[in-house]
VMD Tcl script that builds the backbone (N, CA, C; Angstrom):
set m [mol new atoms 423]
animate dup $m
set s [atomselect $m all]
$s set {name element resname resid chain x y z} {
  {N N UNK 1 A 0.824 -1.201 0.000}
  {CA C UNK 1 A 0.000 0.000 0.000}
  {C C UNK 1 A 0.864 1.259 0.000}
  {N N UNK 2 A 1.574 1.322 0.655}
  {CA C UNK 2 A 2.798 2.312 0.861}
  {C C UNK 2 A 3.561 2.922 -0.179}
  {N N UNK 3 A 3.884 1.750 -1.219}
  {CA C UNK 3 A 4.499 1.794 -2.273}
  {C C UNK 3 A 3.263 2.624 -3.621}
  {N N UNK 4 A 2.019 2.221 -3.437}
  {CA C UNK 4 A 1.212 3.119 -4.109}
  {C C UNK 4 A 0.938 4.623 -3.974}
  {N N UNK 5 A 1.231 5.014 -2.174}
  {CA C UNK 5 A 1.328 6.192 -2.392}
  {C C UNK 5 A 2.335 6.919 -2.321}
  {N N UNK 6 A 3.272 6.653 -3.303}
  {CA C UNK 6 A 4.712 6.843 -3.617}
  {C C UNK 6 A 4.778 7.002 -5.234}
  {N N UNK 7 A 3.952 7.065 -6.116}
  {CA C UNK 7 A 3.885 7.119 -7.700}
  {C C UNK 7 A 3.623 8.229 -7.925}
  {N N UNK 8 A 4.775 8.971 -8.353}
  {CA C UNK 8 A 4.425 10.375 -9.326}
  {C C UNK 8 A 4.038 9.955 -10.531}
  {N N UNK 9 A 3.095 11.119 -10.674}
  {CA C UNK 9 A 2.374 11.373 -12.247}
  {C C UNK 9 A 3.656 11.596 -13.030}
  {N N UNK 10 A 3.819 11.201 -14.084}
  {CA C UNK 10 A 4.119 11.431 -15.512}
  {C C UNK 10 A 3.727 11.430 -16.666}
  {N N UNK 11 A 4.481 12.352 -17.406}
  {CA C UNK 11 A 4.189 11.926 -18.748}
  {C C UNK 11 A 4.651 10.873 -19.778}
  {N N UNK 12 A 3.927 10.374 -20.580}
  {CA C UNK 12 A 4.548 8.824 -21.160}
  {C C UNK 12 A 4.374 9.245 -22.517}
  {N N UNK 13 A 5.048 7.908 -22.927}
  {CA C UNK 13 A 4.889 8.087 -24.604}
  {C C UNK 13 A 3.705 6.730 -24.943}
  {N N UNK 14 A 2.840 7.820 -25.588}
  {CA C UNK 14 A 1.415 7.260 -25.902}
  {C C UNK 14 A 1.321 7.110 -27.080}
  {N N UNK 15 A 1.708 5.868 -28.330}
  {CA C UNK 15 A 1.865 5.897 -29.696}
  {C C UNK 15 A -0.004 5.782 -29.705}
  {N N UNK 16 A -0.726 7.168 -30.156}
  {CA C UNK 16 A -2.036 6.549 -31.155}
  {C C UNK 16 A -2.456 6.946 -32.327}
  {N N UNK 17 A -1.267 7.330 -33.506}
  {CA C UNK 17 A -0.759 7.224 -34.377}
  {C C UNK 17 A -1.154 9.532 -34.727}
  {N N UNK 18 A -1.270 10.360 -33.389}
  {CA C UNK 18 A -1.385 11.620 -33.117}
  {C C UNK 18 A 0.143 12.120 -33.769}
  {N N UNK 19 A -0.077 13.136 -34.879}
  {CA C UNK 19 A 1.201 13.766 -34.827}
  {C C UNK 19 A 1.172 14.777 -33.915}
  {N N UNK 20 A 2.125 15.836 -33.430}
  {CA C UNK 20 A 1.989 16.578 -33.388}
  {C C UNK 20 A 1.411 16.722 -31.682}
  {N N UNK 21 A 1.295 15.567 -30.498}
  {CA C UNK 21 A 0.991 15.603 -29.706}
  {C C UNK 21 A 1.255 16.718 -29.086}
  {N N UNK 22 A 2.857 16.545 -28.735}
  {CA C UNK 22 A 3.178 18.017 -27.803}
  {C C UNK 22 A 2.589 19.239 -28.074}
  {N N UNK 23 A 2.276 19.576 -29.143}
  {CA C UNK 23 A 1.676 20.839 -29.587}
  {C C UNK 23 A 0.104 20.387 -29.575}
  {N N UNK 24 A -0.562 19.742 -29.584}
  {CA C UNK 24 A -1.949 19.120 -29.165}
  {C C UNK 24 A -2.085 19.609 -27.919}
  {N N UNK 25 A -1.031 19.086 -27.160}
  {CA C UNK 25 A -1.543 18.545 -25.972}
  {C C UNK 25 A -1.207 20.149 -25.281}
  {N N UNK 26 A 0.043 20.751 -25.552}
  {CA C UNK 26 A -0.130 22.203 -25.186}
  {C C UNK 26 A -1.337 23.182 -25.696}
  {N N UNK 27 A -1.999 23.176 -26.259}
  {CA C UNK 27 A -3.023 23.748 -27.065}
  {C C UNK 27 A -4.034 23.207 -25.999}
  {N N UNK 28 A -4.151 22.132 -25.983}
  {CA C UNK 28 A -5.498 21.628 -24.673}
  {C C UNK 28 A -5.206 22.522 -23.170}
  {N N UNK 29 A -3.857 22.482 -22.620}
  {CA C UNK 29 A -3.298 23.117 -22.025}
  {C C UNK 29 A -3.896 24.507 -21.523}
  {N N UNK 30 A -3.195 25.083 -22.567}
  {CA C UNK 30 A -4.251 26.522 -22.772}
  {C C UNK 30 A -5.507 26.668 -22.382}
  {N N UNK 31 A -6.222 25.703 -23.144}
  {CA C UNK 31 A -7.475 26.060 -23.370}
  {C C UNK 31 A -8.077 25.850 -21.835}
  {N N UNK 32 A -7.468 24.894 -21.384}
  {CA C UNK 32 A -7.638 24.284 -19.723}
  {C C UNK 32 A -7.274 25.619 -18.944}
  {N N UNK 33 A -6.634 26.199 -19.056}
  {CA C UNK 33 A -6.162 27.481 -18.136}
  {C C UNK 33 A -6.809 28.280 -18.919}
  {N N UNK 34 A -7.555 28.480 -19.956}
  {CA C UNK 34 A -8.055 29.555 -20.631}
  {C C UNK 34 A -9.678 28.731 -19.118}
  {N N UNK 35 A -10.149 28.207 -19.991}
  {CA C UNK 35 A -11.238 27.595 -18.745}
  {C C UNK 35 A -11.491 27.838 -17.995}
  {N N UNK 36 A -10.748 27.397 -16.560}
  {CA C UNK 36 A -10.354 27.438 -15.414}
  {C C UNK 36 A -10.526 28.973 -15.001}
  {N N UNK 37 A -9.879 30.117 -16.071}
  {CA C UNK 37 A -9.774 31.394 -15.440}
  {C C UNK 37 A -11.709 31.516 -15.656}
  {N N UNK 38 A -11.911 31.431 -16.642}
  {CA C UNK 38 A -13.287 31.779 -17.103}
  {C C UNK 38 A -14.481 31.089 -15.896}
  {N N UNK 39 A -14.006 30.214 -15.816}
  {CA C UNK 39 A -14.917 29.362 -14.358}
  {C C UNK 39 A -14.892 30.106 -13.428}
  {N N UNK 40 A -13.698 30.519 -12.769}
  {CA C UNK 40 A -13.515 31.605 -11.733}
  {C C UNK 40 A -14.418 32.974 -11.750}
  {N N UNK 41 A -13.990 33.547 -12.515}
  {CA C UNK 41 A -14.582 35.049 -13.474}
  {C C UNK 41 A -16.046 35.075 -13.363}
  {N N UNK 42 A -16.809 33.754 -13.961}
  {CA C UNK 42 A -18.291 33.589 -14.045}
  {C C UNK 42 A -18.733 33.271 -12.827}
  {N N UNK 43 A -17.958 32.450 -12.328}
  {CA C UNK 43 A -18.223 32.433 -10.320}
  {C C UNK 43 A -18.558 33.751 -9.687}
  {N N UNK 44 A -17.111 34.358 -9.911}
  {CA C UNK 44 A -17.061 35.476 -9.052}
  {C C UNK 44 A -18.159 36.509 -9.608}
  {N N UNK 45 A -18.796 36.509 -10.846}
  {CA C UNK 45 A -19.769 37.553 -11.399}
  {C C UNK 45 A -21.169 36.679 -10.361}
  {N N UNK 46 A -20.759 35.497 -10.541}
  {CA C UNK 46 A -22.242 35.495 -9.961}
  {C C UNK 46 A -22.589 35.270 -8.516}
  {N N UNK 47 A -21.593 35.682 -7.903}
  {CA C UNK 47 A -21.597 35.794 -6.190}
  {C C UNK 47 A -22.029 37.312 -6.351}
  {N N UNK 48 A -21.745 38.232 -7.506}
  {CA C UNK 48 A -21.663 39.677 -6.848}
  {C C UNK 48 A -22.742 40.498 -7.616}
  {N N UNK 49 A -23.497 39.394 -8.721}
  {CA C UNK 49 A -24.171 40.093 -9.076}
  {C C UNK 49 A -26.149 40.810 -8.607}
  {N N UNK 50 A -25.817 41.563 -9.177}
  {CA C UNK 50 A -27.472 42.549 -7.942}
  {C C UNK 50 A -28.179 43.100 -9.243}
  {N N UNK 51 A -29.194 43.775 -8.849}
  {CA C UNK 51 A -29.969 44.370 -9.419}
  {C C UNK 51 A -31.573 43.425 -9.963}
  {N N UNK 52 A -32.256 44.567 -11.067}
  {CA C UNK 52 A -33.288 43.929 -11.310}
  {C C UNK 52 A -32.840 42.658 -12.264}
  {N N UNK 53 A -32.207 41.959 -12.760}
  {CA C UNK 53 A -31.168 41.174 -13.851}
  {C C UNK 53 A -30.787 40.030 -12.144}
  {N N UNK 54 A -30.957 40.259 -11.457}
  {CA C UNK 54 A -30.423 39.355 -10.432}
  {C C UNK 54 A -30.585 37.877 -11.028}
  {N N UNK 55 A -31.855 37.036 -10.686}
  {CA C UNK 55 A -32.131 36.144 -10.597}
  {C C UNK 55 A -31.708 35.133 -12.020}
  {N N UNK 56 A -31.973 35.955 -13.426}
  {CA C UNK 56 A -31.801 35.379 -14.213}
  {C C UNK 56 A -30.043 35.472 -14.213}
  {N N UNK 57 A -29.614 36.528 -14.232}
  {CA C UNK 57 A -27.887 36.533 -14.119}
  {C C UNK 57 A -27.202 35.299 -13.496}
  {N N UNK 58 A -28.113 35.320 -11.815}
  {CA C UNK 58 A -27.226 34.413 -11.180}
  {C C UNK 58 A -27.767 33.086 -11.973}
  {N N UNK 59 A -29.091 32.883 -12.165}
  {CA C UNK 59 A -28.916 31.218 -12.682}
  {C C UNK 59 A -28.172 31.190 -13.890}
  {N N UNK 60 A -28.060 31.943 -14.862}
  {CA C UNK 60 A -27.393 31.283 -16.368}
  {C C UNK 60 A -25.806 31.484 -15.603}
  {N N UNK 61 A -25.091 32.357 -14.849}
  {CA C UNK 61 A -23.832 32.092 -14.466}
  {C C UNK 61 A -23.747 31.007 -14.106}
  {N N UNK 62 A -24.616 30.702 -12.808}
  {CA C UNK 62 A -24.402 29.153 -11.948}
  {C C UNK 62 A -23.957 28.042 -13.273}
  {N N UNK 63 A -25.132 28.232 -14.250}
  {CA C UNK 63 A -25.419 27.003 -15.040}
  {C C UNK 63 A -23.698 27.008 -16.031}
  {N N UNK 64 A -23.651 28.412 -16.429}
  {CA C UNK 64 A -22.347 28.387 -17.006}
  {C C UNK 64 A -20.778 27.899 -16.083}
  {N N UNK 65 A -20.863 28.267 -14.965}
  {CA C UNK 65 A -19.819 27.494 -14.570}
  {C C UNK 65 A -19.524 25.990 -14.552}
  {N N UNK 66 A -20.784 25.179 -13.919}
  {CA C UNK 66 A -20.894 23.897 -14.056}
  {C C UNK 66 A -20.592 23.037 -14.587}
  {N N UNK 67 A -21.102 24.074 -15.932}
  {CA C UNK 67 A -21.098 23.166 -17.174}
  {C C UNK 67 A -19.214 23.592 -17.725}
  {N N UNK 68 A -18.440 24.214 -17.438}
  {CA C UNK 68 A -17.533 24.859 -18.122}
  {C C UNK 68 A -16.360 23.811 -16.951}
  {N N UNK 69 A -16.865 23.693 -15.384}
  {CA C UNK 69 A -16.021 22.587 -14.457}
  {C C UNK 69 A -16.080 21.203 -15.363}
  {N N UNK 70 A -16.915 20.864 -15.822}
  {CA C UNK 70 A -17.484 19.605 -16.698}
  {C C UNK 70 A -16.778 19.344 -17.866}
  {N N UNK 71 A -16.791 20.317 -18.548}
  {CA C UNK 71 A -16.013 20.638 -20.205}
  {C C UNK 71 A -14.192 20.266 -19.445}
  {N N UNK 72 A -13.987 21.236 -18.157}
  {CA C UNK 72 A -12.468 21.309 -17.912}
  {C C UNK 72 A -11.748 20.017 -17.213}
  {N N UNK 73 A -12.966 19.078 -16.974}
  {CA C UNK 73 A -12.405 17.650 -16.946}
  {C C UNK 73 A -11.928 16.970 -18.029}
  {N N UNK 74 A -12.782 17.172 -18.866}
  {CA C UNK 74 A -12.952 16.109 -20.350}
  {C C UNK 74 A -11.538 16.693 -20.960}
  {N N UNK 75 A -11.065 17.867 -20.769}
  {CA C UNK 75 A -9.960 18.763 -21.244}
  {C C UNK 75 A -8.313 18.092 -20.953}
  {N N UNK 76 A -8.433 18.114 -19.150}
  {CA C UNK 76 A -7.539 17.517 -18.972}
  {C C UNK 76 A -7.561 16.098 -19.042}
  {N N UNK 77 A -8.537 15.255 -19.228}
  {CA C UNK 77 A -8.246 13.960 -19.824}
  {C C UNK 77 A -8.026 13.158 -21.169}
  {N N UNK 78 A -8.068 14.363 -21.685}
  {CA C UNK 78 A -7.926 14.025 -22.921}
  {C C UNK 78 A -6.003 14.585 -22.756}
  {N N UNK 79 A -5.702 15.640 -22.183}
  {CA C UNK 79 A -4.037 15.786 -22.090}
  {C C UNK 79 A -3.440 14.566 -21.714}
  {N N UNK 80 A -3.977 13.893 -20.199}
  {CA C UNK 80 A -3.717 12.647 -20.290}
  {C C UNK 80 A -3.904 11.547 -21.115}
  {N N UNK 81 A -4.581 11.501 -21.849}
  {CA C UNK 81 A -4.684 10.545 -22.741}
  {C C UNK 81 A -3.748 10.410 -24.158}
  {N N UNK 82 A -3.492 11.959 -24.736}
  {CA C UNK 82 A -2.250 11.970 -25.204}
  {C C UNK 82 A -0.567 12.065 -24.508}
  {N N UNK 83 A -0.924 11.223 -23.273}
  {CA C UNK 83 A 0.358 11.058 -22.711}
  {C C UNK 83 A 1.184 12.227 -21.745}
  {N N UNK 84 A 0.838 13.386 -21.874}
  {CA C UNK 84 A 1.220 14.162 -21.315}
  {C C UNK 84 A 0.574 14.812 -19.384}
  {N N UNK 85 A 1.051 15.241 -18.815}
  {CA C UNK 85 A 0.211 15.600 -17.567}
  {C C UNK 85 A -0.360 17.539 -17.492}
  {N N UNK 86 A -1.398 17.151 -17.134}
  {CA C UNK 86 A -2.609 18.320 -17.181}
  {C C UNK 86 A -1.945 19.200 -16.286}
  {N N UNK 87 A -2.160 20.619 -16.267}
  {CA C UNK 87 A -1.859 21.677 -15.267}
  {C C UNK 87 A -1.692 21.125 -14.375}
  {N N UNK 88 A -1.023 21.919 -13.735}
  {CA C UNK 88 A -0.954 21.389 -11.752}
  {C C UNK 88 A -0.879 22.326 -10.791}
  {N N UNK 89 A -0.671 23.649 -11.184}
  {CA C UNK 89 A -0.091 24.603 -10.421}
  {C C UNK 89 A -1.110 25.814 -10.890}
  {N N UNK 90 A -1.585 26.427 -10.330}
  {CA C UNK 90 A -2.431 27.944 -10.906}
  {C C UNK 90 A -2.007 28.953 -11.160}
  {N N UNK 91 A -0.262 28.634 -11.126}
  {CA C UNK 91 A 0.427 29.680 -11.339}
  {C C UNK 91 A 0.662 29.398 -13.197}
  {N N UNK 92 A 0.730 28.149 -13.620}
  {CA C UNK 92 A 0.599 27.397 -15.266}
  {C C UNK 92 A -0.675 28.067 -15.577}
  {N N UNK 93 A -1.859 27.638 -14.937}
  {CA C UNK 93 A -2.712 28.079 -15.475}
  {C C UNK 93 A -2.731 29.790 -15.813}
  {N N UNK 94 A -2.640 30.882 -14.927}
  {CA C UNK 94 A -2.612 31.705 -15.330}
  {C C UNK 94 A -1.710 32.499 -15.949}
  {N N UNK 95 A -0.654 31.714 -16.306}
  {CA C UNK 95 A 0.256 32.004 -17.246}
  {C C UNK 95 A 0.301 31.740 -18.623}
  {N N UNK 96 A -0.742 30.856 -18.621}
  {CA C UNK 96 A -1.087 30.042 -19.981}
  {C C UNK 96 A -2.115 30.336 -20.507}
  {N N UNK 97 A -2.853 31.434 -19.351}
  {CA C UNK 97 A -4.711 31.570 -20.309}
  {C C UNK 97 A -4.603 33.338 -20.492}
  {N N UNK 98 A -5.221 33.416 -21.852}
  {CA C UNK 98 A -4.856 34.739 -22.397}
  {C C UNK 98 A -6.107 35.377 -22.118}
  {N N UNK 99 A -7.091 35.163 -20.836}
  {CA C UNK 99 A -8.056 35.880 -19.868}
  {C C UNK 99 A -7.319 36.689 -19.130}
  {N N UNK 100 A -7.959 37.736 -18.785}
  {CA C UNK 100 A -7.485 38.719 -17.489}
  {C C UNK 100 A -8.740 39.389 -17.118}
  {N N UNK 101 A -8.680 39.671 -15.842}
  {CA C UNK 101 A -9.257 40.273 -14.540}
  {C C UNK 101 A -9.449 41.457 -14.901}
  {N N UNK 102 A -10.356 42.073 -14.562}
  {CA C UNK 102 A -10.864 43.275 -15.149}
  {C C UNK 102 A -10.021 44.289 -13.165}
  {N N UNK 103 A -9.275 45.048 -13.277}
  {CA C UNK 103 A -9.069 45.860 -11.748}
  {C C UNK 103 A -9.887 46.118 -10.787}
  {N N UNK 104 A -11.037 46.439 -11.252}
  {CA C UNK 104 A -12.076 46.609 -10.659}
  {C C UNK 104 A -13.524 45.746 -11.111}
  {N N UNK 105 A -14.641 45.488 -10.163}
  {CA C UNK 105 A -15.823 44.566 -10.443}
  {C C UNK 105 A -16.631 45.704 -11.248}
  {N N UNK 106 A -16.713 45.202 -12.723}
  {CA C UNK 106 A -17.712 46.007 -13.208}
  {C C UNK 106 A -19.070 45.495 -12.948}
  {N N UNK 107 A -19.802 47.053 -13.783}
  {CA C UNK 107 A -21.525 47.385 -13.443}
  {C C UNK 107 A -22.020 45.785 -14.187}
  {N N UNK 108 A -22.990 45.151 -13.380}
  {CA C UNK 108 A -23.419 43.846 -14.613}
  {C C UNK 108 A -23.362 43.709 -15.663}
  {N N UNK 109 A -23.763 45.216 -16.161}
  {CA C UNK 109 A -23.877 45.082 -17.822}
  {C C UNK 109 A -22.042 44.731 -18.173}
  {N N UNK 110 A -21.335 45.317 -17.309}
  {CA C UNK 110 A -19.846 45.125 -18.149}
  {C C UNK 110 A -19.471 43.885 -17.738}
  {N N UNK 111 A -19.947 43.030 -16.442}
  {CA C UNK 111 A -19.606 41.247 -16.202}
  {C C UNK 111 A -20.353 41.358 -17.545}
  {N N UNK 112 A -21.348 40.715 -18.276}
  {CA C UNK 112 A -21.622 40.368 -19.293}
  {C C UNK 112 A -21.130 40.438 -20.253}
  {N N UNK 113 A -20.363 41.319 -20.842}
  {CA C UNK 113 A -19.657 41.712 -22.197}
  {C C UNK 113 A -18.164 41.620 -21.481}
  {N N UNK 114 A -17.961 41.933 -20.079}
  {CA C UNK 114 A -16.812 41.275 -20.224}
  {C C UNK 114 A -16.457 39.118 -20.360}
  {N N UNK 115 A -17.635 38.521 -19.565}
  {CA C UNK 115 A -17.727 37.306 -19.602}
  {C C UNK 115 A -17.760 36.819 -21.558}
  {N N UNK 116 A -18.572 37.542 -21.851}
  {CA C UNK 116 A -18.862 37.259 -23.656}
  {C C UNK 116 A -17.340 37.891 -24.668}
  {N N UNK 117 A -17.199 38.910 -24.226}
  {CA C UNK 117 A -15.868 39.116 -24.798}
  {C C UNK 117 A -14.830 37.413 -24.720}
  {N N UNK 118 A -14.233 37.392 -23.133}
  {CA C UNK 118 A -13.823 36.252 -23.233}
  {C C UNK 118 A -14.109 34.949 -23.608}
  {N N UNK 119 A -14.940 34.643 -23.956}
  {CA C UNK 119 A -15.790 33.295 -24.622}
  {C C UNK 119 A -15.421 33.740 -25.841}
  {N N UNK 120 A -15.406 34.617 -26.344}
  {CA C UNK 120 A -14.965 34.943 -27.642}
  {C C UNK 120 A -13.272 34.783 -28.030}
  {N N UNK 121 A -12.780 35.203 -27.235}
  {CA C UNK 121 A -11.213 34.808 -27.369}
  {C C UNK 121 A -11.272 33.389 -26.677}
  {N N UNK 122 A -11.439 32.400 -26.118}
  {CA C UNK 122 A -11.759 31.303 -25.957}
  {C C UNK 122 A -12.005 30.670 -27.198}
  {N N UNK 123 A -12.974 31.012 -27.972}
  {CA C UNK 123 A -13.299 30.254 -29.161}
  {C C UNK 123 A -12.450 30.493 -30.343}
  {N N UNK 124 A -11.895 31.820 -30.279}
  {CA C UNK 124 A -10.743 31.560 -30.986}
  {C C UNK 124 A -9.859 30.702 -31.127}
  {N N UNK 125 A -9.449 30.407 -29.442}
  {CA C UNK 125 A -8.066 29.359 -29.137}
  {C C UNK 125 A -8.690 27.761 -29.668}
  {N N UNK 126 A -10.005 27.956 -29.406}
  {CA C UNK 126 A -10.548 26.511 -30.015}
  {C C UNK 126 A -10.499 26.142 -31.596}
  {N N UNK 127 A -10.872 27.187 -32.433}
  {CA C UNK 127 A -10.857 26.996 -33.633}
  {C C UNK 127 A -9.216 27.039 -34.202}
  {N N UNK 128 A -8.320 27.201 -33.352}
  {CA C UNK 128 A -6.955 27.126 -33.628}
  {C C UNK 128 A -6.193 25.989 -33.127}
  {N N UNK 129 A -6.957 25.002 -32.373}
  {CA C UNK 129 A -6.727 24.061 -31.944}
  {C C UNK 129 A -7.343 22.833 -32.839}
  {N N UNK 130 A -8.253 23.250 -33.269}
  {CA C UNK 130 A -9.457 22.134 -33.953}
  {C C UNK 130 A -8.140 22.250 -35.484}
  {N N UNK 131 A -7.774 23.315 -35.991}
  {CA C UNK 131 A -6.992 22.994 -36.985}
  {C C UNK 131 A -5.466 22.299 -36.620}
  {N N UNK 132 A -5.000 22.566 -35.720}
  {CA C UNK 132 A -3.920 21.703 -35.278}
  {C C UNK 132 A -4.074 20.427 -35.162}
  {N N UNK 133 A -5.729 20.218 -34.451}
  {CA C UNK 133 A -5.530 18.807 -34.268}
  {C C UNK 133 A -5.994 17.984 -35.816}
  {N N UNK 134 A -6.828 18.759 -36.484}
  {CA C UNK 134 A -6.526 17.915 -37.625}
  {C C UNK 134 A -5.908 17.571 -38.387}
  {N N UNK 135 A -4.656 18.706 -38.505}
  {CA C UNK 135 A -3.360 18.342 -39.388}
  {C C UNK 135 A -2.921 17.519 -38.352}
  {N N UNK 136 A -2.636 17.228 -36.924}
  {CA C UNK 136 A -2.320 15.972 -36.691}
  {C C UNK 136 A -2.960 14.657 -36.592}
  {N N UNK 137 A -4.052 15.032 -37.157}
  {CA C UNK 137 A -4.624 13.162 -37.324}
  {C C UNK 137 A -5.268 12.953 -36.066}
  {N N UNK 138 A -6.083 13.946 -35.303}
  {CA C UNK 138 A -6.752 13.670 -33.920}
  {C C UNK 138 A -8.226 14.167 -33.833}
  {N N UNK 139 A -8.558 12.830 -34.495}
  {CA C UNK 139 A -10.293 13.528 -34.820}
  {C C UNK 139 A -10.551 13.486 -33.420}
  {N N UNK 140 A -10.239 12.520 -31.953}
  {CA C UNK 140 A -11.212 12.912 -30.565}
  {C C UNK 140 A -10.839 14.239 -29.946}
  {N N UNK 141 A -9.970 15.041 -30.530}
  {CA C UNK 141 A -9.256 15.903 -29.777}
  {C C UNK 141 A -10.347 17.177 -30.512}
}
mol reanalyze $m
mol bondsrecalc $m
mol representation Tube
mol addrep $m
């Protein structure tokens, strides 16, 4: 038993005929710390958000984080699955996700367009990933 909790994670070499893994699997990377910040962000909008917009704000945030913790599993298992190991540190993550913190909590209307702005650069990093992974031969990715 002892000896099991003694196994560091690594990364391995995973032949499943993926070119281009390392750059796959950094690209998932990203997108995992792109995530992760955005999970936070939509959290924190919806602990603070008020007004007449309350009720519907806080449920589609709630629902958007959930679902975005959900997406950021499938993310890092798929890094593992091309052999490599998923973030570990939140200092990777926010070094790796091209989200940022607004200085101050804006008026709702600006959580919204700031939350939608970033989903928008998010989907960028996706559609730049979706072409990477197909020049490497990774239709699950």
């Amino acid at each position: 038993m002892a000896e099991a909790l003694n196994i560091v994670p690594k990364a391995e070499d995973v032949e499943t005929g993926v070119a281009n893994r390392d750059a796959i699997a950094q690209g998932l990377s990203d997108i995992l710390a792109d995530t992760y910040r955005l999970i936070f962000k939509t959290h924190a909008y919806h602990w603070n958000v008020t007004g007449p917009l309350f009720f519907s704000l806080h449920k589609l945030t709630e629902e958007q984080y959930q679902d975005m913790f959900g997406a950021a599993d499938e993310v890092a298992e798929r890094i593992r699955a091309l052999g490599k190991l998923a973030p570990a540190q939140f200092a990777e993550l926010e070094k790796n996700s091209v989200l940022k913190d607004k200085e101050d909590l804006p008026s709702v209307g600006g959580m919204v367009t700031d939350l939608a702005e970033d989903h928008e650069r998010v989907a960028h990093r996706l559609h730049a990933l979706i072409r990477l992974a197909d020049a490497g031969n990774d239709d699950v990715t």
